[in-house]
Every structure is written in structure tokens, then in C-alpha cells.
N, CA, C and O atoms as a MOPAC input file, in Angstrom:
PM7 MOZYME 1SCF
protein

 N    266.84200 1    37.41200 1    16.87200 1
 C    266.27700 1    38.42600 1    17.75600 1
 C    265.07200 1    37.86300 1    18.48700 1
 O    264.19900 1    37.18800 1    17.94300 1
 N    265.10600 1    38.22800 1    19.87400 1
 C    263.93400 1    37.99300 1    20.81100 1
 C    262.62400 1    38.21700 1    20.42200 1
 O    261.85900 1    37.40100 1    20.93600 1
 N    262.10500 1    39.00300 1    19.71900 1
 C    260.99700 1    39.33500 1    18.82200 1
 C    260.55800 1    38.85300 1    17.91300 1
 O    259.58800 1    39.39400 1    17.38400 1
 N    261.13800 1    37.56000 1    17.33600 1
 C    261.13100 1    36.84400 1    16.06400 1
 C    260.14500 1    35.52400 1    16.43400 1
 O    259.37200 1    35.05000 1    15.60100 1
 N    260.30400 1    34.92600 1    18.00500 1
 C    259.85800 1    34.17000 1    18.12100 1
 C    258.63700 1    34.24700 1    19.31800 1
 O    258.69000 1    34.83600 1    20.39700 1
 N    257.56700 1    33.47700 1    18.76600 1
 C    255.97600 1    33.47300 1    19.29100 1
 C    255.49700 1    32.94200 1    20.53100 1
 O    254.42900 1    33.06900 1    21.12900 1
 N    256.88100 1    32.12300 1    20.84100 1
 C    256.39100 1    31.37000 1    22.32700 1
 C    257.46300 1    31.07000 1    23.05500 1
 O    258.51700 1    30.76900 1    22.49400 1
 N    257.35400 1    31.10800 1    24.36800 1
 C    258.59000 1    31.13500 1    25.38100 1
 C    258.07600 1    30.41600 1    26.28500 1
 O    256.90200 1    30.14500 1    26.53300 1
 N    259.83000 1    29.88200 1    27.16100 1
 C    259.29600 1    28.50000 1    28.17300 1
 C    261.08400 1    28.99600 1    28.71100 1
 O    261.91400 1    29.20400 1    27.82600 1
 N    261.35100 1    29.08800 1    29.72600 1
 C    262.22800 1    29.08800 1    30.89900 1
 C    262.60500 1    27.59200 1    31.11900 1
 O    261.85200 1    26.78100 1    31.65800 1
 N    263.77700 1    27.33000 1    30.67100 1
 C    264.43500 1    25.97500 1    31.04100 1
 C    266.18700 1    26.31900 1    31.78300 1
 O    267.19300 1    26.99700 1    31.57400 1
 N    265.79600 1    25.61500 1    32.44400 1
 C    266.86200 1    26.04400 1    33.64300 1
 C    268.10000 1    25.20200 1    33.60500 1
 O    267.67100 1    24.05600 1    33.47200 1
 N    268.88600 1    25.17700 1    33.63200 1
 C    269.84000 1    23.99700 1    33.76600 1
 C    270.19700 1    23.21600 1    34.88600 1
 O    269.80100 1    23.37400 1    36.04000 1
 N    271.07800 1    22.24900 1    34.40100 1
 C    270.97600 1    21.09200 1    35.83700 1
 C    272.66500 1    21.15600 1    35.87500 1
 O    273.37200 1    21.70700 1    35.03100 1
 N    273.10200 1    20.46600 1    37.04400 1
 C    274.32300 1    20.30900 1    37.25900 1
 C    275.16600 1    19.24800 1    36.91300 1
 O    276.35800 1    19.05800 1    37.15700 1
 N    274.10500 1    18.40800 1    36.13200 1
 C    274.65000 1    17.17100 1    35.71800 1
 C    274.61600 1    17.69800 1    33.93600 1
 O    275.07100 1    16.97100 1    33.05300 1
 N    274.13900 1    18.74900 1    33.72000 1
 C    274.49600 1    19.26300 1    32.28600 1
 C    275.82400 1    19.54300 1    31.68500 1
 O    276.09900 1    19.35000 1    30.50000 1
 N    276.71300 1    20.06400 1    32.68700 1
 C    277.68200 1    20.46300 1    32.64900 1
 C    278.77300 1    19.17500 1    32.18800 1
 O    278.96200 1    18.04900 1    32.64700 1
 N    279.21200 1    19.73700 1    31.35600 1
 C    281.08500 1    18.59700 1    31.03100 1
 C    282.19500 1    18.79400 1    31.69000 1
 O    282.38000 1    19.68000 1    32.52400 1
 N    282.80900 1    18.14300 1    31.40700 1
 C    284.45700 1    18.15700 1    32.19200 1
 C    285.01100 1    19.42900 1    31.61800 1
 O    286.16700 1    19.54900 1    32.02300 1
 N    284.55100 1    20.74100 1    30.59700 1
 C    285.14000 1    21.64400 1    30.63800 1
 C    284.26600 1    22.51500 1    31.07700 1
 O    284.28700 1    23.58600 1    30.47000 1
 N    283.11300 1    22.37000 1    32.36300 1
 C    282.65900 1    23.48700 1    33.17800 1
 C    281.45500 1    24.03100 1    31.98200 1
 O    281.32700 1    25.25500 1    31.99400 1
 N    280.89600 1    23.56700 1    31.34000 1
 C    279.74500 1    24.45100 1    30.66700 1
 C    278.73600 1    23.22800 1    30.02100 1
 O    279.15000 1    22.07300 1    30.11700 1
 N    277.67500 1    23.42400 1    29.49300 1
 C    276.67800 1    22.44500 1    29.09000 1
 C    277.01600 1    22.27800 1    27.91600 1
 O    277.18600 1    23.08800 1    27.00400 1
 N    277.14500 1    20.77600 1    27.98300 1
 C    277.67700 1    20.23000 1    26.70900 1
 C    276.58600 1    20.14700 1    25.86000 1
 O    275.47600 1    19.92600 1    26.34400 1
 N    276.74400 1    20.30500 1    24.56200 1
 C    276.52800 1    20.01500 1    23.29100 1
 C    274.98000 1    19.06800 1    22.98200 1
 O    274.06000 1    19.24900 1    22.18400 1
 N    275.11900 1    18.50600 1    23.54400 1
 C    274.14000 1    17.66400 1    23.08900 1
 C    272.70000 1    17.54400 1    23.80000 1
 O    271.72100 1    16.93100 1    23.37600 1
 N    272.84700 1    18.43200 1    25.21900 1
 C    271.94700 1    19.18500 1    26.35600 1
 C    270.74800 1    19.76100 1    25.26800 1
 O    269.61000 1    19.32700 1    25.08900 1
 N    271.45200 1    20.90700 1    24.61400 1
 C    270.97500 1    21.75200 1    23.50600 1
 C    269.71500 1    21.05800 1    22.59600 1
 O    268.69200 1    21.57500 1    22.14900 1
 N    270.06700 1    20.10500 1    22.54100 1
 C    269.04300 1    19.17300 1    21.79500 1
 C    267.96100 1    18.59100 1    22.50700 1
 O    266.83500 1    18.38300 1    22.05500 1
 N    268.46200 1    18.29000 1    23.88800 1
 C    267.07800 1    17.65900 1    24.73200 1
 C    266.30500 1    19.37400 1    25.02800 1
 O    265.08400 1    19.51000 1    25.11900 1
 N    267.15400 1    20.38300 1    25.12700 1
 C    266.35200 1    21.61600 1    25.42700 1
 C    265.49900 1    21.44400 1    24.68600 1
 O    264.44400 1    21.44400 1    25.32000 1
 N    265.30600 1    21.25700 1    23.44800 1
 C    264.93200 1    22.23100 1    21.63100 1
 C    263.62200 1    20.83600 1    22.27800 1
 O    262.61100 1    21.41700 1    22.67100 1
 N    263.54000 1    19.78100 1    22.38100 1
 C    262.83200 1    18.19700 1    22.60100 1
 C    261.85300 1    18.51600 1    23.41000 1
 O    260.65900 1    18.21700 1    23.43300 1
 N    262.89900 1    19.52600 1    24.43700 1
 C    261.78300 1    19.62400 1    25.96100 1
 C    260.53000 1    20.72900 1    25.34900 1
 O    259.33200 1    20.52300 1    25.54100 1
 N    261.14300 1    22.06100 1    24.49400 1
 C    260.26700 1    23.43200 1    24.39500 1
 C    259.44100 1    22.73900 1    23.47700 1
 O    258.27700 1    22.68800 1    23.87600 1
 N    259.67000 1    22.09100 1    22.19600 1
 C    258.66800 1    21.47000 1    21.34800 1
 C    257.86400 1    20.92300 1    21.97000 1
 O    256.78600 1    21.51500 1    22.03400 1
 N    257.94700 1    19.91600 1    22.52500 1
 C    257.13700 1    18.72500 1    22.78200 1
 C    256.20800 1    19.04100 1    24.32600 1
 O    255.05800 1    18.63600 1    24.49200 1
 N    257.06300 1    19.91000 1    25.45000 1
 C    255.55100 1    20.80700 1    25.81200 1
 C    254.54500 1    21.22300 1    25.39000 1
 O    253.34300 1    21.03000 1    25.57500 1
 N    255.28600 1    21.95400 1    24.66300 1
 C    254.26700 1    23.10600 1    23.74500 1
 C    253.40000 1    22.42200 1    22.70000 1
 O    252.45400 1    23.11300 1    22.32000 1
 N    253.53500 1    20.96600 1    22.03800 1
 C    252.79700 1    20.06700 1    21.41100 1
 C    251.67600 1    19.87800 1    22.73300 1
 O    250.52400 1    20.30600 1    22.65300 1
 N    252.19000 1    19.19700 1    23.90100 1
 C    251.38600 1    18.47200 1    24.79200 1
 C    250.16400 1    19.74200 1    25.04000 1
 O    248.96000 1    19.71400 1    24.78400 1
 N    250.84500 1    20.61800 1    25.52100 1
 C    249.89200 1    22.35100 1    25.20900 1
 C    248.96800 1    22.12200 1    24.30000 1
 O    247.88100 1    21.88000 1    24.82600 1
 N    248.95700 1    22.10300 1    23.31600 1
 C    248.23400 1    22.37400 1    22.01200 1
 C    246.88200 1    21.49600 1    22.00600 1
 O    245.72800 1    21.71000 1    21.63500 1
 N    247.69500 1    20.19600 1    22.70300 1
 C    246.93600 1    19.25100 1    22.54800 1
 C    247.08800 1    17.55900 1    22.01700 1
 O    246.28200 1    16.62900 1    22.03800 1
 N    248.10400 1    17.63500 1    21.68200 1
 C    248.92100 1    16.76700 1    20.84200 1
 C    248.71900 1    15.12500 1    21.70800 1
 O    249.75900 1    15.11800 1    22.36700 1
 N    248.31100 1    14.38000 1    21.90100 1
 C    247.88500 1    12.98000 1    22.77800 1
 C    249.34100 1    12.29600 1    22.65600 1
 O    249.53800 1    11.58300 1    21.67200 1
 N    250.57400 1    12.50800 1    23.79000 1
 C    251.59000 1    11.55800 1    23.20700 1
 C    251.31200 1    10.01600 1    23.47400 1
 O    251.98200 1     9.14500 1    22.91900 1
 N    250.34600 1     9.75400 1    24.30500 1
 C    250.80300 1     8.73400 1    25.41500 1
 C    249.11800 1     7.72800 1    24.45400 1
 O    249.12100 1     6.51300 1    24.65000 1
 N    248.15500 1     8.17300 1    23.74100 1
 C    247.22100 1     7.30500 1    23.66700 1
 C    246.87700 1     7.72400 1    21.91900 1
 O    246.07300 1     7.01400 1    21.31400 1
 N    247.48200 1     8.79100 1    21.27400 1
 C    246.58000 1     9.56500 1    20.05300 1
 C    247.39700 1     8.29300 1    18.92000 1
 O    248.22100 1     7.38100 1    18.99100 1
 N    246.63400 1     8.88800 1    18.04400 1
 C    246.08600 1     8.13000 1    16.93600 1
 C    247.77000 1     8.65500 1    15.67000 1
 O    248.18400 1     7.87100 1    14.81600 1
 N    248.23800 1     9.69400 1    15.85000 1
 C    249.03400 1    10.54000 1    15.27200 1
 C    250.49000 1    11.20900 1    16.62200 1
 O    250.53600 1    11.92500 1    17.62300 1
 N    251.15200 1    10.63400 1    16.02200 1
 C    252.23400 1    10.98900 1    16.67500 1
 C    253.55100 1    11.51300 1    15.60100 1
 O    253.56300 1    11.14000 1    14.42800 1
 N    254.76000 1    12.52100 1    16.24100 1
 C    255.73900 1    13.13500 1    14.99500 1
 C    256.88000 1    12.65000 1    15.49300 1
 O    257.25100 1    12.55800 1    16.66400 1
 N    257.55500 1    12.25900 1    14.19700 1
 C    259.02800 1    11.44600 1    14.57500 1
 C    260.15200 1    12.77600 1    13.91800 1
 O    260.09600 1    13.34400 1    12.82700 1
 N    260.92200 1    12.92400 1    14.81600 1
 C    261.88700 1    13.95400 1    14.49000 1
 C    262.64400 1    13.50600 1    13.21000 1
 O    262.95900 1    12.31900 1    13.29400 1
 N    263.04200 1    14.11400 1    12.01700 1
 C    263.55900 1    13.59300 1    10.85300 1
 C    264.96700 1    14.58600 1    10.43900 1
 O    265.79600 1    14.40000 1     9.54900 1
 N    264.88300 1    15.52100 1    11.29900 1
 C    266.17900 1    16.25400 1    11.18700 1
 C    266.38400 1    17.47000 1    12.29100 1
 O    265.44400 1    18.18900 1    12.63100 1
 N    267.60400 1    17.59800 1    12.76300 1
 C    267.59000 1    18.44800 1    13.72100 1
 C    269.31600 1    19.27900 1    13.69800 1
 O    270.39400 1    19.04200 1    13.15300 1
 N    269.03500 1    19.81200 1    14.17100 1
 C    270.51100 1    20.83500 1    13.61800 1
 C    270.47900 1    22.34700 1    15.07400 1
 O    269.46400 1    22.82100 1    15.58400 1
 N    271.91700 1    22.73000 1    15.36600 1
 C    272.23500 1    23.85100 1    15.83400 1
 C    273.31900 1    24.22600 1    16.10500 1
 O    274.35600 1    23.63300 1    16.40300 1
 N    272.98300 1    25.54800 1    15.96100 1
 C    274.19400 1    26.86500 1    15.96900 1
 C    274.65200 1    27.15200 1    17.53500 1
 O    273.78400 1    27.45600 1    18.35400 1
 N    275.93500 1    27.05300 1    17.89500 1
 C    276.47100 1    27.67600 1    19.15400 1
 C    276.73200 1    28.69800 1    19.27500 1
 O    277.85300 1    28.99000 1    18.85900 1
 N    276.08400 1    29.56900 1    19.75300 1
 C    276.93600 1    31.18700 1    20.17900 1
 C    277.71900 1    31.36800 1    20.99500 1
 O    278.87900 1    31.71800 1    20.77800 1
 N    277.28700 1    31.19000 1    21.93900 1
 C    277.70400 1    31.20400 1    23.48500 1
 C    277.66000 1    29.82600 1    24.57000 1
 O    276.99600 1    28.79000 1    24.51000 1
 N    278.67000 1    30.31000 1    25.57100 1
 C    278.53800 1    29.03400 1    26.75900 1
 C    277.87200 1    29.33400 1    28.00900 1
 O    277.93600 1    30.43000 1    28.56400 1
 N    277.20300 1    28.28900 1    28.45400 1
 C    276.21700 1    28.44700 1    29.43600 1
 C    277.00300 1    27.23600 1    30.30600 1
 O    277.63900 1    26.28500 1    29.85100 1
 N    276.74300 1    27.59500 1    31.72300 1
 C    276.92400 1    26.81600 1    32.76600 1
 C    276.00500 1    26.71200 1    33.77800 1
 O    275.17500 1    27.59200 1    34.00600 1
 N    276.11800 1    25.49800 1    34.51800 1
 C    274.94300 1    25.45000 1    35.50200 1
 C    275.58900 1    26.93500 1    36.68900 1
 O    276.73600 1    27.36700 1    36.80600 1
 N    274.62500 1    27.26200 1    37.21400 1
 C    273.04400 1    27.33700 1    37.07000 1
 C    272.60800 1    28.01000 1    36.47000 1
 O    271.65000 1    28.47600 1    37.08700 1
 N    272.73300 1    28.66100 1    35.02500 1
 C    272.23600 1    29.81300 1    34.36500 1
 C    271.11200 1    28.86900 1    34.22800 1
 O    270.95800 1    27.67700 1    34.49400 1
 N    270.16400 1    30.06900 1    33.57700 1
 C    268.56600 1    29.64900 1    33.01200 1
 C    268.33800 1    30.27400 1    31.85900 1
 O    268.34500 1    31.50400 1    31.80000 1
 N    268.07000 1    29.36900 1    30.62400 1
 C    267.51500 1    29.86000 1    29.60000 1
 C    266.16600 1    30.14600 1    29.02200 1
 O    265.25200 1    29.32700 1    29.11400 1
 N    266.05500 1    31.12700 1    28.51700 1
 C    264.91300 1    31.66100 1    27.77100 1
 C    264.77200 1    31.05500 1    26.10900 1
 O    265.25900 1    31.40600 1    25.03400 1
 N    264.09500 1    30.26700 1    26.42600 1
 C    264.05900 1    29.77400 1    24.59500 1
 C    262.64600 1    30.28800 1    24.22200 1
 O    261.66800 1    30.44200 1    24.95400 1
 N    262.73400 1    30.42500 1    23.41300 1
 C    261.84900 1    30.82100 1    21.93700 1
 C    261.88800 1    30.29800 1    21.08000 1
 O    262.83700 1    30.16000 1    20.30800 1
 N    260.57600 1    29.77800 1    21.01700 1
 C    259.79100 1    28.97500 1    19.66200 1
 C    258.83300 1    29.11100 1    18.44200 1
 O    257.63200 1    29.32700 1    18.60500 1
 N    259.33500 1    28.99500 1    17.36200 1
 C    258.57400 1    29.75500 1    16.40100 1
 C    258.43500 1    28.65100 1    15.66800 1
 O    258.82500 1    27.59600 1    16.16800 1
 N    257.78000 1    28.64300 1    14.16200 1
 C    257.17000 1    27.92600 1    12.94900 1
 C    257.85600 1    28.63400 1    11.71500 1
 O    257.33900 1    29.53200 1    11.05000 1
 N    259.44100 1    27.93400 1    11.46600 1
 C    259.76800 1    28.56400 1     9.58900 1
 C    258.91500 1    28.01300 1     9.05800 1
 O    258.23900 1    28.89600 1     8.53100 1
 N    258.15100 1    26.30000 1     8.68300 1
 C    257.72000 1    25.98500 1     8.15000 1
 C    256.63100 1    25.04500 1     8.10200 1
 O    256.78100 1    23.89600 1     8.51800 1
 N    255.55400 1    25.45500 1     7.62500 1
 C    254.27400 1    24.08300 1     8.28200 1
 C    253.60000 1    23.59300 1     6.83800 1
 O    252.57000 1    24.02400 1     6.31900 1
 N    254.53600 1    22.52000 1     6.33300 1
 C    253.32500 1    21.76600 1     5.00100 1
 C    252.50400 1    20.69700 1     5.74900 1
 O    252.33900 1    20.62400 1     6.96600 1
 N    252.07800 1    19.97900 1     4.90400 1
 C    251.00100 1    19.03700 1     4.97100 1
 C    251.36400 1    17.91500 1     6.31700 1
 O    250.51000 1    17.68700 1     7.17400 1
 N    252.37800 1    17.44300 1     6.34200 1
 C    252.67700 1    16.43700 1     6.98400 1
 C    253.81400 1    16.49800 1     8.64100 1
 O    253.96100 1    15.91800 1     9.71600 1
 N    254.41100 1    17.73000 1     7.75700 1
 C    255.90000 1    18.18100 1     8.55500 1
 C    255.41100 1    19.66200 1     9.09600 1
 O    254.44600 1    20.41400 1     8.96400 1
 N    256.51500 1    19.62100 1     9.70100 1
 C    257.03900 1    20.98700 1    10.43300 1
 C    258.13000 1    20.94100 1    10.45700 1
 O    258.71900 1    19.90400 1    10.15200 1
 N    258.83900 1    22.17800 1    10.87000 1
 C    260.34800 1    23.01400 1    10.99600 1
 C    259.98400 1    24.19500 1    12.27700 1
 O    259.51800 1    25.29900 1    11.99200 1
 N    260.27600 1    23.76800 1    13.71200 1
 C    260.62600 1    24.16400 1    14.19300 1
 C    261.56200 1    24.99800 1    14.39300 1
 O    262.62800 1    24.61000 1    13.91600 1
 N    261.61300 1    26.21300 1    15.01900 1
 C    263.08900 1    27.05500 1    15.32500 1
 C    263.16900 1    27.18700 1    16.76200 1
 O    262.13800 1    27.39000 1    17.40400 1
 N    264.24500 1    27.09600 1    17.30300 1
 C    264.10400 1    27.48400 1    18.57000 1
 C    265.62800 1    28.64000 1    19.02000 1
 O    266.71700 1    28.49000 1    18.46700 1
 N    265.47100 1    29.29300 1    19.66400 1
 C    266.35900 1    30.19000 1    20.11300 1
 C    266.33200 1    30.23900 1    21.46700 1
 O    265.31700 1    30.33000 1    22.15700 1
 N    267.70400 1    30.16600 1    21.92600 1
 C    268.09000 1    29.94700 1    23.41000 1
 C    268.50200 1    31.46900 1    24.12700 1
 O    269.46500 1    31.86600 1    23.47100 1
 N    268.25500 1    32.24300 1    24.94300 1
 C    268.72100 1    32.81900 1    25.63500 1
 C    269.04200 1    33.29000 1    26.61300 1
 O    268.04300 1    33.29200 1    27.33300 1
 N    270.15500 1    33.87000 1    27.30200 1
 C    270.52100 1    33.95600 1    28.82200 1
 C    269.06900 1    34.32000 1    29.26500 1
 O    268.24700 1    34.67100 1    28.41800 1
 N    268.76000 1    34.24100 1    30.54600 1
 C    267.44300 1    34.41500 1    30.85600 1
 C    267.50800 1    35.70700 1    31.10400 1
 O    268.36400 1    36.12900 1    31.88000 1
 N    266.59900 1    36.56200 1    30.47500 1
 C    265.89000 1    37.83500 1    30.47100 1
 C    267.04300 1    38.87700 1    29.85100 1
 O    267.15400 1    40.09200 1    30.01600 1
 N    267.87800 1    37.92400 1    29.05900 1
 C    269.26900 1    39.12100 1    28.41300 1
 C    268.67100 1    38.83100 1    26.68900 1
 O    267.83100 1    37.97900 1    26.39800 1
 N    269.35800 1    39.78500 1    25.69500 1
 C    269.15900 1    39.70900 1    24.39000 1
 C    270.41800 1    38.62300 1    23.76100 1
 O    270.35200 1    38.18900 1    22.61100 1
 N    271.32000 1    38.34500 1    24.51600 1
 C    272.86400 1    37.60400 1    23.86600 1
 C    272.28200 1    36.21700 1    23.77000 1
 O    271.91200 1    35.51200 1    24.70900 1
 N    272.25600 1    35.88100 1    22.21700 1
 C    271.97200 1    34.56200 1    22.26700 1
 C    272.98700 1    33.41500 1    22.26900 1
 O    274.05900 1    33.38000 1    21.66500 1
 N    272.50000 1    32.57300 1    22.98700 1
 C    273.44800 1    31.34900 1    23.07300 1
 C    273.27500 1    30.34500 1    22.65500 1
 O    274.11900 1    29.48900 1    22.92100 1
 N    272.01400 1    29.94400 1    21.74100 1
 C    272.39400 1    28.68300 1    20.56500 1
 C    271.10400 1    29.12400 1    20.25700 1
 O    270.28300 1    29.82400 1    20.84900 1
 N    271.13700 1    28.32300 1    18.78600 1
 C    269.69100 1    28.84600 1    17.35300 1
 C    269.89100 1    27.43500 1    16.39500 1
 O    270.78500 1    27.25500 1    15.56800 1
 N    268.90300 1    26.58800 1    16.72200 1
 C    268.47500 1    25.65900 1    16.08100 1
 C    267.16400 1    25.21700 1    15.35400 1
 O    266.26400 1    26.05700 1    15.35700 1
 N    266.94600 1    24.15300 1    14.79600 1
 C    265.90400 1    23.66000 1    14.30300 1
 C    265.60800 1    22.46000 1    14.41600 1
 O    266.51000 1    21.81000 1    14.94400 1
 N    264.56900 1    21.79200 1    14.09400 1
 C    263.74400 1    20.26300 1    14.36300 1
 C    262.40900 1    20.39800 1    13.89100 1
 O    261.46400 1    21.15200 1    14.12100 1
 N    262.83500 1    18.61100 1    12.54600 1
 C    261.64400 1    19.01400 1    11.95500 1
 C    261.23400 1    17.45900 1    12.21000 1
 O    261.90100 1    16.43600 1    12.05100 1
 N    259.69600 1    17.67600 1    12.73100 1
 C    258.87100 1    16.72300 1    12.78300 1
 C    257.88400 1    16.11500 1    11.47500 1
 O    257.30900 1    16.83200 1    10.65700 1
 N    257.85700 1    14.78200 1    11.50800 1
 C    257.19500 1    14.13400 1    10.30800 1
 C    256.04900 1    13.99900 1    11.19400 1
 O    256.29700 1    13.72300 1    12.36800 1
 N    254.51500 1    14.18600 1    10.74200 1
 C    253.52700 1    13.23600 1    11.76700 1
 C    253.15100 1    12.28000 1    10.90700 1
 O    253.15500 1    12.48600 1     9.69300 1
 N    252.70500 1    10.87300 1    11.56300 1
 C    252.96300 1     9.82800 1    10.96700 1
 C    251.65000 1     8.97500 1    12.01100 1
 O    251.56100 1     9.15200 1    13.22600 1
 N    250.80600 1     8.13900 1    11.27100 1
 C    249.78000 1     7.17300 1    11.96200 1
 C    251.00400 1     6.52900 1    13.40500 1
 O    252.22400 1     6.38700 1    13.31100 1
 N    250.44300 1     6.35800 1    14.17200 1
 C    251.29100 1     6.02100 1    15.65700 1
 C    251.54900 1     4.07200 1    14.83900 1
 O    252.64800 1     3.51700 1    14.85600 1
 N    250.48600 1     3.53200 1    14.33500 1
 C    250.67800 1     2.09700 1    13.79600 1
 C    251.61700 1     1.83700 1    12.31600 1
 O    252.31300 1     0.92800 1    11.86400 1
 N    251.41100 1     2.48400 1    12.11000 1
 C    251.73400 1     2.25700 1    10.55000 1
 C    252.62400 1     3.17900 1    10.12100 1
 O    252.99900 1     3.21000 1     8.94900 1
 N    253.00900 1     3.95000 1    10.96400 1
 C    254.35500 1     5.03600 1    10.98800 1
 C    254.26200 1     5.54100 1     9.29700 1
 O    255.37100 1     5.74500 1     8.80500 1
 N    253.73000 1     5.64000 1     8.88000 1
 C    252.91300 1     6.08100 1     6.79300 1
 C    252.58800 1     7.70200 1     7.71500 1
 O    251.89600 1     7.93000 1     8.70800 1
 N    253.53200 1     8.69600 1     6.75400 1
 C    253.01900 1     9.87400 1     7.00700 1
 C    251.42200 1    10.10600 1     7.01100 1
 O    250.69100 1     9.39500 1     6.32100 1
 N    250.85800 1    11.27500 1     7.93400 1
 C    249.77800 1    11.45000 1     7.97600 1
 C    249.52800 1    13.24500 1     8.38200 1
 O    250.15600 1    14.01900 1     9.10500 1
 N    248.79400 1    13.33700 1     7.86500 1
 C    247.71400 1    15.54100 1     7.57500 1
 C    248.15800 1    15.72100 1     8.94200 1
 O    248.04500 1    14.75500 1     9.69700 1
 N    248.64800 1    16.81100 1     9.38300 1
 C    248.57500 1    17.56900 1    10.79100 1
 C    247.24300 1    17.38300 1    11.39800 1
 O    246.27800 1    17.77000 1    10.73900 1
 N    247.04800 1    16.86000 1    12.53000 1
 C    245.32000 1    17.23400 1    12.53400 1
 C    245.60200 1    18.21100 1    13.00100 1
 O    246.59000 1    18.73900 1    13.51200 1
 N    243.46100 1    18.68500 1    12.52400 1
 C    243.13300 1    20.35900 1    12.84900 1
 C    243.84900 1    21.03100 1    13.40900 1
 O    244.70600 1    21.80300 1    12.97900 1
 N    243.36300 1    20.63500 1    15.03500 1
 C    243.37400 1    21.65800 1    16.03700 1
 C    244.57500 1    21.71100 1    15.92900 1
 O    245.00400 1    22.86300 1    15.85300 1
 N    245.56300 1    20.65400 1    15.87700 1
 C    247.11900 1    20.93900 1    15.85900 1
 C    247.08300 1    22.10900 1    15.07300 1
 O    246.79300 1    23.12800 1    15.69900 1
 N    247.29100 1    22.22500 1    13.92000 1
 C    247.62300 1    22.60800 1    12.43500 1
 C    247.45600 1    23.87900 1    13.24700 1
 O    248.39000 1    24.47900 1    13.77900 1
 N    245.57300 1    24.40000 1    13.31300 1
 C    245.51700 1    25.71300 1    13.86900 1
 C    246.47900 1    25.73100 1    15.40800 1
 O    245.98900 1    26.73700 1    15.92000 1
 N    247.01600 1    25.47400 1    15.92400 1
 C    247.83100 1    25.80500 1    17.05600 1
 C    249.06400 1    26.67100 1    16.22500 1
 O    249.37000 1    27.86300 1    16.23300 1
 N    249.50200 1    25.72400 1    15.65400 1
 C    250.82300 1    25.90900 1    15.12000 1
 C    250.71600 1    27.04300 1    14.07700 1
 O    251.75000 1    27.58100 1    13.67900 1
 N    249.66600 1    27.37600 1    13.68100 1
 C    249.71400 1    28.53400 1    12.58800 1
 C    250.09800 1    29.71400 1    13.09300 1
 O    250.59600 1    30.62000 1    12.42500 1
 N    249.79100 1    29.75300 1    14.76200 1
 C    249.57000 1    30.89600 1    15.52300 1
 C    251.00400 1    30.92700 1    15.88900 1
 O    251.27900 1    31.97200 1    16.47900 1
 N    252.23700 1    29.94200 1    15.69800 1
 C    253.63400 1    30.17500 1    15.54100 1
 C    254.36700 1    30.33700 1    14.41200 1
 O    255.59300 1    30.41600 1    14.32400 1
 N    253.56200 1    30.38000 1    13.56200 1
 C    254.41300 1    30.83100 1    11.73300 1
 C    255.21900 1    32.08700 1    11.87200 1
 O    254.74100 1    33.02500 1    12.51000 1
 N    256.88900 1    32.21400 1    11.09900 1
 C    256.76400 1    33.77900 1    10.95600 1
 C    257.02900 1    32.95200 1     9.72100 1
 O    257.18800 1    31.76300 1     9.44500 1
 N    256.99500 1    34.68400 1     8.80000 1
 C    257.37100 1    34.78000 1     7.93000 1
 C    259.38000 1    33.98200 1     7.08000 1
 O    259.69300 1    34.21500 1     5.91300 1

């Protein structure tokens, strides 16, 4: 449900998304879930390009509901199942833009890890508090 999740971002589709059976293939879904995270990191604050702490994706997974074709535009929603020490568990939920019918519900969970020494490493702060403000229950 649209209400479940804390943050939203409008991603539109392209025409080169589409497969030889007329709808966005499969694996689109995943650069979506890449694109809403990793804004919404750069948002927060997150330094991809110079910081000290960077997160390597360690598992990622999703559910298909529905088919989308170019040019629809999706409404995804991003929430926090889970925030320990090191990791996160992203959720993200895709939907027709400005409709309730969802069309895919996945997850992606980030390790953060020293950018040198790739050795897990603490969420920093300000991150941590960003991301608290996407926890549900």
C-alpha cells in the first residue's frame, strides 16, 4: 500500500526499456530500485564520488505484479524494513503514476564498508539519522 512508504521519486520510463515483447523488461526494475536509493542517499548526503564510506549492494530481490510499457511513469516508494549497524534493507514499491495498482515490490540491501579497505563500517551519523526518518515498522 501507497501509505506504507516514506519517500517518493517519479521515474519515468524510456523507450529503450522496453523488450521484444512490448513492456519493460525485468531487469529495468532493478536499475529503478538503484536509481530511487541512491538519489535519495546522494539527498541525505551520502559523498559517492570523494567520502570516506561507501555501500555495496549484497542482495537484491523483486516481485512482479504488473506490466508497464514505455511511456508510462512510475511512482516508487521508498521505505526502511531494516537499519542495523552496518546494513540496510531497503523496500521499494513501484506504481502506475498517481494510481494505487502496484506493479513491482522489491528490496536491496546495502553493506557500508570503508571506500579502501571495503571491511564493513557504522552508518555514519547524519546518514543513520536520515534513514531513521524512513523506518516502518
Amino acid at each position: 500500500m501507497r501509505d506504507g512508504y516514506r519517500h517518493w521519486q517519479r521515474i519515468p520510463t524510456r523507450w529503450a526499456d522496453n523488450d521484444v515483447y512490448g513492456h519493460v523488461n525485468n531487469v529495468v526494475h532493478y536499475a529503478f530500485m538503484d536509481t530511487v536509493i541512491n538519489t535519495w542517499l546522494i539527498d541525505a548526503g551520502l559523498d559517492i564520488h570523494d567520502g570516506t564510506v561507501i555501500g555495496l549492494c549484497v542482495e537484491s530481490h523483486c516481485n512482479y505484479r504488473g506490466s508497464v510499457s514505455f511511456p508510462d511513469a512510475l511512482d516508487a516508494g521508498l521505505r526502511i524494513g531494516h537499519l542495523g549497524r552496518s546494513s540496510v534493507r531497503y523496500e521499494v514499491g513501484f506504481y502506475f503514476e498517481g494510481r494505487d495498482d502496484v506493479v513491482a515490490e522489491g528490496h536491496f540491501v546495502h553493506v557500508f564498508v570503508d571506500r579502501t579497505t571495503r571491511k564493513p563500517v557504522e552508518i555514519p551519523a547524519q546518514l543513520r539519522t536520515a534513514m531513521e526518518g524512513l523506518v516502518v515498522a
